[in-house]
C-alpha positions as CSV (number, residue, x, y, z in Angstrom):
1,X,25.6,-25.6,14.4
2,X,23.8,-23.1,12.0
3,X,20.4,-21.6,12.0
4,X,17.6,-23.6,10.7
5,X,14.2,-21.9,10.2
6,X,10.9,-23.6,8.9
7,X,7.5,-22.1,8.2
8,X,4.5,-23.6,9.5
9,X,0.9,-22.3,9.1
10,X,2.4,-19.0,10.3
11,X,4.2,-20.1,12.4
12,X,8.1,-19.7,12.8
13,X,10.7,-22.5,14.4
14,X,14.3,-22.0,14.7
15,X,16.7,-24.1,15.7
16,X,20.1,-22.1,17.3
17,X,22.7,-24.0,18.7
18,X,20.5,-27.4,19.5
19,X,17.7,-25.0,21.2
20,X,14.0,-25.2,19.8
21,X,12.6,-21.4,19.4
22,X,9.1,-20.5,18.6
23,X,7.0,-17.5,17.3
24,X,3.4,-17.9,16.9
25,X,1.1,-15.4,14.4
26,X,-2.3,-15.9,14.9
27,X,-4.5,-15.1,12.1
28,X,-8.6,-14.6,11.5
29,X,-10.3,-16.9,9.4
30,X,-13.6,-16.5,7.8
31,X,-15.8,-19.8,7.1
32,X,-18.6,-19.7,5.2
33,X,-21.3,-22.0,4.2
34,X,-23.3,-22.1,1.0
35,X,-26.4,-24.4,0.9
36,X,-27.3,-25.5,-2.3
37,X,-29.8,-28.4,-3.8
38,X,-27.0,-29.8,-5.7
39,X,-25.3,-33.4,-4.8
40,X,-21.8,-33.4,-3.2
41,X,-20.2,-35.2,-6.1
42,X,-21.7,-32.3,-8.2
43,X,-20.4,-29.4,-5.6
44,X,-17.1,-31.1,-5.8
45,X,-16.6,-31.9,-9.4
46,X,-18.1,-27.7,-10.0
47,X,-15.2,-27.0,-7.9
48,X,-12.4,-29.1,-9.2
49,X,-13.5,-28.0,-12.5
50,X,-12.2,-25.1,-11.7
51,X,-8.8,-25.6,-9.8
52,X,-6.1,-27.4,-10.8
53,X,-3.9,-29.6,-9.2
54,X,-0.6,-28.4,-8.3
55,X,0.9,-31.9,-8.2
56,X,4.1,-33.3,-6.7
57,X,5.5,-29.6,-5.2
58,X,8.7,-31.6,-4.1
59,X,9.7,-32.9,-7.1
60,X,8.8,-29.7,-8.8
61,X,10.9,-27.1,-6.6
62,X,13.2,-30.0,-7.0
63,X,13.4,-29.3,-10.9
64,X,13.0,-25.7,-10.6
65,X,16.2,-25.3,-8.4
66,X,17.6,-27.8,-10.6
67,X,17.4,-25.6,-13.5
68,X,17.9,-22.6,-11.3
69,X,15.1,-21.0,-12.5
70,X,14.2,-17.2,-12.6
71,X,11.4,-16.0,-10.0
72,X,9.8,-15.1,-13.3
73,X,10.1,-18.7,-14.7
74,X,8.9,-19.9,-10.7
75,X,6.4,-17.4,-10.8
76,X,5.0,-18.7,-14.8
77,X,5.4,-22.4,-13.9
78,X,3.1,-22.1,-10.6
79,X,0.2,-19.8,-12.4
80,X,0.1,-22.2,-15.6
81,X,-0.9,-24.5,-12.7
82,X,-3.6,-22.3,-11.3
83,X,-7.1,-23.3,-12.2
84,X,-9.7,-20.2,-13.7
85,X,-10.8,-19.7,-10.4
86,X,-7.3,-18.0,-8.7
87,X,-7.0,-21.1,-6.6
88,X,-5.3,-24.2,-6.9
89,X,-5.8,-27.9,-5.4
90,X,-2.1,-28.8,-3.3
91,X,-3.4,-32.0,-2.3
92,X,-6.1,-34.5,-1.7
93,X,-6.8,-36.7,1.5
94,X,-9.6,-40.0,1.2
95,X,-10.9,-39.2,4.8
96,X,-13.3,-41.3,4.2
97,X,-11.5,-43.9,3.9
98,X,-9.5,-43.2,7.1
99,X,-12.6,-42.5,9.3
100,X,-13.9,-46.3,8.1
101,X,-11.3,-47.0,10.6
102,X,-13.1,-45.7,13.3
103,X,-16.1,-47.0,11.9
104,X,-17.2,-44.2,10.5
105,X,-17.4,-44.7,6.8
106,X,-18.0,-41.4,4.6
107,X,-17.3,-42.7,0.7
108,X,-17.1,-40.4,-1.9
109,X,-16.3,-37.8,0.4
110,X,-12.4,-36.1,0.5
């Protein structure tokens, strides 16, 4: 059996011969919180104004090794789908929605 290896949050797992192998990297992480007088539909739609979304990344790493791109043509297809900002949306989650589950209903919020 071959080496499998996947990346997770920094965090490697290898797979050798049927055995499970893990290395952990621990990382700091700064949060910070802005109060502002403006709406949460208004701080959101601010924000996504100014990231875009990445879209369906299995589909296209699927198309780039389909065309076997160049890392240059990778590298030009990713930043056409970077917002102004530097920073780009991978993916968006209703948790509101989910939390209604649990009784908890949060609309509007993602």
């Amino acid at each position: 059996m071959g080496t499998r290896m996947c990346l997770l949050d920094g965090m490697r797992v290898q797979n050798q011969g049927g055995r499970a192998m893990r290395q952990t990297t621990k990382s700091t992480n700064e949060h910070v919180v802005v109060t502002t007088s403006r709406s949460y539909e208004q701080v959101k739609a601010s924000l996504e104004a100014r990231m875009n979304v990445l879209g369906n990344t299995d589909e296209l790493m699927k198309q780039l090794v389909a065309t076997k791109a160049s890392w240059d043509q990778v590298r030009e297809t990713i930043e056409k789908r970077i917002g102004p900002s530097g920073f780009t949306i991978f993916g968006k989650v209703e948790q509101g929605q989910l939390l209604s589950l649990a009784g908890k209903p949060r609309p509007g919020r993602h």
